[in-house]
N, C-alpha and C positions, 0 to 999 in steps of 0.2 A: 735565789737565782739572780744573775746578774741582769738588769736591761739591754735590752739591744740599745747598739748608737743610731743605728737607723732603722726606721721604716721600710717594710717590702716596698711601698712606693716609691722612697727617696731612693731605694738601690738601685731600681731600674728608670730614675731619671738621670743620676748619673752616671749609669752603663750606656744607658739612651745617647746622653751628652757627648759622653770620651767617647762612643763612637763614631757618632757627627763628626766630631772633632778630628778624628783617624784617616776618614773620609775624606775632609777638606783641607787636609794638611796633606795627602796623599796628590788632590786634585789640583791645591795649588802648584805643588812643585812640578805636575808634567804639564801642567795648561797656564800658569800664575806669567810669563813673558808673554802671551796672547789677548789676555785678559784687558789689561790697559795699555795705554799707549804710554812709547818713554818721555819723562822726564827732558827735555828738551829747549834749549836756548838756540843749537846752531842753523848750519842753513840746509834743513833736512825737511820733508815734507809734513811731519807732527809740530814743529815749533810755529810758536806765536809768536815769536821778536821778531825784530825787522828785519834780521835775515831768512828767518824762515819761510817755506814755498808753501805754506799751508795755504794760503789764501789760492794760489795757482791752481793746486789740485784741488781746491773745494769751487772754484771758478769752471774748473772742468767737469767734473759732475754735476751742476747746476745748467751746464750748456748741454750735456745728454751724453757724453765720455762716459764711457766704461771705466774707473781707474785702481787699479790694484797696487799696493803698495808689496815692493819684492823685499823678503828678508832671507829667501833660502833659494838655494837654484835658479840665479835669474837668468844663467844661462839657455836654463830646457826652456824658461818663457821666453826669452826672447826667440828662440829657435822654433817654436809653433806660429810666430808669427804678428807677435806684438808687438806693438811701438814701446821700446826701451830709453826709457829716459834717466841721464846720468846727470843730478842736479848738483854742480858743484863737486865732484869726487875728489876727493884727496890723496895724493899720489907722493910718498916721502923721497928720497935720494935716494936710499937704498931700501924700500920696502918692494922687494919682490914678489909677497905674495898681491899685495893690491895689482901689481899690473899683471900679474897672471890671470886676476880676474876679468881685470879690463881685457884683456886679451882674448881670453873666454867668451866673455858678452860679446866684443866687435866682432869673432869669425862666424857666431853663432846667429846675429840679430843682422837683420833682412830691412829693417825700419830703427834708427834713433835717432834721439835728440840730447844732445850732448850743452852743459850749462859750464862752462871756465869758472873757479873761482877766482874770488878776490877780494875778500875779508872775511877774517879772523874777528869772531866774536869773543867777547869776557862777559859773565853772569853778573847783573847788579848782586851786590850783597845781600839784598833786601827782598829781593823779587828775584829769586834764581832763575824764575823761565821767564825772565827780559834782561837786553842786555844794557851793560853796564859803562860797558865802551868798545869802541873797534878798532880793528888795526888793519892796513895794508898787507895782505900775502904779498913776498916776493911773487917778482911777475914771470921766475922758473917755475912754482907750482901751476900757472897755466900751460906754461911749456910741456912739462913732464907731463900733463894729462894728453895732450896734443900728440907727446912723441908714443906714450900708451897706445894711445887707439890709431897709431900710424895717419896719422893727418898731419898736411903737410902746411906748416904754417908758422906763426909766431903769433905770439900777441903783445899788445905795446899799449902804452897808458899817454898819448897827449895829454903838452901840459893846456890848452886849452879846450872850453866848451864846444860842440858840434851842433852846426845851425843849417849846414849842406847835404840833408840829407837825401839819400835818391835810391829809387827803385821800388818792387811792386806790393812792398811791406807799409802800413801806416808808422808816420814821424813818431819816435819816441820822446821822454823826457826826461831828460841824464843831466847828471853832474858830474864831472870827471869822467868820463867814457872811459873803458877799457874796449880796445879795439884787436881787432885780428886783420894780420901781413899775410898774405900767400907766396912768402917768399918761403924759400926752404930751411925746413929749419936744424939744427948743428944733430941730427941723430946721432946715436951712441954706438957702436958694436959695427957690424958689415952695412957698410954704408951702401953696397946695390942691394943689398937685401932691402934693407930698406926703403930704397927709392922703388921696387917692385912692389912692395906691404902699401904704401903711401898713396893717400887722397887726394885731389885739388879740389877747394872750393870755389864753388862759383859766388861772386856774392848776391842775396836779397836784398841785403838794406845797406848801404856801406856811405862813405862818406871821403872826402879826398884823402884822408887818411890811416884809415880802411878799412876792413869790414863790420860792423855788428852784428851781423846774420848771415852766414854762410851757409851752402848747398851743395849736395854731390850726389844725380840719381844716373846711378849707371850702375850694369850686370848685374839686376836686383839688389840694388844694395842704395837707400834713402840715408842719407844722412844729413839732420842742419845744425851750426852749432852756430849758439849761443856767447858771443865771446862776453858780453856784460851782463853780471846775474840780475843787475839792479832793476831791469826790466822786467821780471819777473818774480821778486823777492815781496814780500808781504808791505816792506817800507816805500815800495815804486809803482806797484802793481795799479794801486788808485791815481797815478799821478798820469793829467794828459791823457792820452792815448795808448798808453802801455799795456793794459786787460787787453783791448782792439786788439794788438799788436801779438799779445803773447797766443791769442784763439785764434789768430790767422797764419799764425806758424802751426799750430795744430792742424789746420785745414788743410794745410800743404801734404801732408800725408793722406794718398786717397783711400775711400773704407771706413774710416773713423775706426782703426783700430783698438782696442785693449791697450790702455795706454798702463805701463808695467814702471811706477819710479822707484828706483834699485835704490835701497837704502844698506845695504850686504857693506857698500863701499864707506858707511858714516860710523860702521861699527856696532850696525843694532843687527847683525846675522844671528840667526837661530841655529843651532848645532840639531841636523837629524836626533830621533828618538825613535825607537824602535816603540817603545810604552807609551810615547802618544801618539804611533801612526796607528798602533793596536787597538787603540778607544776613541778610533774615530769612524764615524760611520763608515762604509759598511762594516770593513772590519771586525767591529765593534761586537756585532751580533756573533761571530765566529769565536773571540774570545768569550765573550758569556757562554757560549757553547762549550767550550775548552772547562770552565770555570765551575759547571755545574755540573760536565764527567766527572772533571778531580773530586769534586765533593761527593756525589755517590761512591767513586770510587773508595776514598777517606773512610767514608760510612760504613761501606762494607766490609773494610777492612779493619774495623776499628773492634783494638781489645779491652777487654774490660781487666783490671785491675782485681788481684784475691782471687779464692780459691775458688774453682766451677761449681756451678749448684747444682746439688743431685737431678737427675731425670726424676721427671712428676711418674709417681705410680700407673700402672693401670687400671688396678682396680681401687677407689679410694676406699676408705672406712668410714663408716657408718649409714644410718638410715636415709640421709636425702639419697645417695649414689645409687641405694636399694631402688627409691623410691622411683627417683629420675629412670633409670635402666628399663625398669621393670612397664612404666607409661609409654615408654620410647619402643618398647617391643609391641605392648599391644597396640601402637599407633601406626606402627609399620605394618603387623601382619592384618590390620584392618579391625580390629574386635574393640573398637570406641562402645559399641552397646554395648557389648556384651561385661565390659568394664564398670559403665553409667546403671548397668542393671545388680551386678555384683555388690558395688557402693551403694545401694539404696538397699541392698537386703542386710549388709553389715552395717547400715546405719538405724535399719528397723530392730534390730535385733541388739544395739547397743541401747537405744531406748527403754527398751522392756526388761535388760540388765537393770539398768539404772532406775526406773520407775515403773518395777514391777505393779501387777492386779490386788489392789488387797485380796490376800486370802484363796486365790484361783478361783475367784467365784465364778470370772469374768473370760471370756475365749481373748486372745491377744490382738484381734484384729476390733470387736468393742470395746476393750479397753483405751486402747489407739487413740481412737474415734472421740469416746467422750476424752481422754487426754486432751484431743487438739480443742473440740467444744470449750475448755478448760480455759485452753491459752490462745482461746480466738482464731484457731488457724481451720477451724472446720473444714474436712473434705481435703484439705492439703496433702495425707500420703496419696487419695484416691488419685488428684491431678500429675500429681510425681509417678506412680505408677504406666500413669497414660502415657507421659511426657517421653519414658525412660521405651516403653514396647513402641513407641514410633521410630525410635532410632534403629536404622537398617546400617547393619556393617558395611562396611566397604563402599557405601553411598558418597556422593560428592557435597561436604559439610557435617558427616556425621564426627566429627572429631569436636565441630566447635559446639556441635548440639549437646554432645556427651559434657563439655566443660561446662557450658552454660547452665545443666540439669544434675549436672556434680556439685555446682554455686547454691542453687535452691536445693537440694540437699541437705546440703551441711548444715543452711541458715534451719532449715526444719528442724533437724536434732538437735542446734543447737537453744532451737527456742523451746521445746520438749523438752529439755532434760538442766533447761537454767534452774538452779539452787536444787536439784535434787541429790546433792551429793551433802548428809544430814542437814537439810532442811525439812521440818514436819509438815511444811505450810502446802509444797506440792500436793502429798497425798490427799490433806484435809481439802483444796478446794477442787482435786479430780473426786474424791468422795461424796462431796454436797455439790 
């Protein structure tokens, strides 16, 4: 016979395994984008380089902000009521689905805050999540975010530092300011359309120049934008006054709402799933419901392979079925004694087969007698006798008394009748 390769144990540790493993290859692919955070150098609210806003939104939560980062629908959040913030979005020359979205957010959202970019990061070679070097955006990708969310405006890069600053924002600490004109700016397509779509800001913080912090709260609708990220990017955040500066723009929204920063526009949007809105609570509990129909279903319906096995008899063959049958009737119509009395005279009468009187000298109930004197059990049919006429038919417990008095029974004959089957030795010491 050949050996097995494995052990019963080692089968069901690697059935055990490859199914884990089934499981979590299952569980990666509809929850494995949730799980950790991306991979990140730009200027999005997960990065640690110096363009990243992680330091802002973990400054915000440390000050008692609610902050939610948006990767799917930040339309319906901005629409319930939350402060939407656009850090930096990137808006190409002909990428129409991003200002669709922009477009979505601004008619949707009640409260934002809007961040212009203005550098282009590159990954060190060595340290992908820091950067390596930077570069100037064209100062139209500020534009095109502007002309997106129908704001009416420019923004412009002096070539010199800003030292005039005025209004009821705290001084920041900049290096080449990128500033915002409220002059109007060259919109595309129906230009009255657009001048009815279009905002003016007022400014917060501005300088002769012009603004760094702009405002517009009119027909429920708060808007302040940000024209230099630097003030709030992870590389600026610490410098000066600028934390001050970035929490007191927060404050200008009153409520302290749900602050929602939309990262849908950096390229980390999650595509709905039907499979993981279904395994997520409550849900959840409805599909295990679903999950464990199908499977009784499965069960019930499930056929077995080869020919069908005969129907079992009704009546079997041989002596237990007799036996069984014949107990189960008289245990039903009540006659336990009368049973426990029948077995103690077919078992008195098996002994006196078996180790007959020498000679008939002797009547069959002295014989008995000195038998049991014989083999020590003196008086034992007498107490069996008793045992067996106290049981009443149909009494409550005569069933167990009849087994229990069927048990000493047996042991009786069968201590009366050991080695009598040709052994000389019984007769000789019932004789002497």
């Amino acid at each position: 016979m050949i050996p097995a390769s494995f052990s019963r144990r080692a089968i069901v540790l690697l059935a055990g395994a490859a199914g884990i493993s089934l499981v979590a290859t299952f569980g990666l692919g509809v929850f494995g984008d949730l799980l950790a955070e991306p991979q990140s150098f730009g200027a999005d609210s997960w990065s640690r380089s110096a363009l990243g806003h992680r330091a802002f939104v973990e400054l915000a939560r440390v000050r008692g902000q609610v902050v939610l980062v948006s990767r799917h629908r930040t339309a319906d959040r901005a629409r319930e009521g939350a402060l939407t913030a656009l850090l930096e979005p990137s808006v190409g020359g002909e990428d129409g689905r991003t200002r669709a979205m922009l477009a979505d957010i601004r008619s949707a959202a009640t409260r934002m805050l809007v961040v212009l970019p203005k550098r282009w990061g590159f990954p060190d070679q060595l340290r992908p999540r820091w950067i390596g070097f930077v570069r100037y955006v064209p100062i139209e990708a500020a534009n095109r975010v502007l002309e997106a969310l129908s704001i009416q405006g420019s923004a412009i890069r002096p070539p010199a530092s800003i030292g005039d600053w005025k209004g009821a924002l705290p001084a920041p600490d900049l290096d080449d300011p990128q500033l915002l004109r409220s002059e109007r700016p060259p919109f595309s397509g129906d230009e009255a359309s657009a001048d009815a779509r279009s905002v003016t800001l007022k400014p917060l913080l501005s300088s002769r120049e012009g603004m760094l912090v702009g405002e517009t709260n009119t027909d429920g609708f708060h808007l302040i934008v940000v024209s230099d990220p630097d003030v709030l990017e992870n590389h600026g955040l610490g410098r000066g006054r600028n934390a001050q500066l970035a929490m007191a723009i927060l404050e200008r929204f009153e409520g302290r709402p749900v602050l929602v920063v939309d990262e849908t526009l950096h390229g980390y949007e999650i595509q709905p799933s039907i499979t993981r809105e279904l395994l997520r609570f409550p849900l959840v509990l409805a599909t295990l419901q679903a999950l464990v129909t199908l499977g009784l279903l499965a069960w019930a319906a499930l056929v077995r392979f080869g020919r069908p096995l005969p129907p079992a008899s009704l009546l079997r063959p041989g002596k237990a079925f007799l036996v069984e049958h014949t107990a189960e009737l008289l245990r039903v119509g009540g006659h336990a004694g009368e049973a426990a009395r029948a077995y103690l005279r077919a078992a008195r009468e098996e002994v006196l087969a078996r180790v007959p009187p020498p000679g008939g000298a002797e009547t069959p109930a002295a014989w008995l007698a000195r038998l049991e004197a014989a083999r020590g059990k003196a008086g034992m049919l007498r107490r069996l006798e008793q045992r067996v006429a106290r049981i009443e038919d149909g009494k409550r417990g005569a069933d167990i008394q009849a087994i229990r008095a069927a048990q000493q029974i047996s042991r009786w004959r069968e201590e009366l009748t050991d080695g009598a089957a040709g052994d000389p030795r019984t007769r000789r010491g019932a004789q002497g």
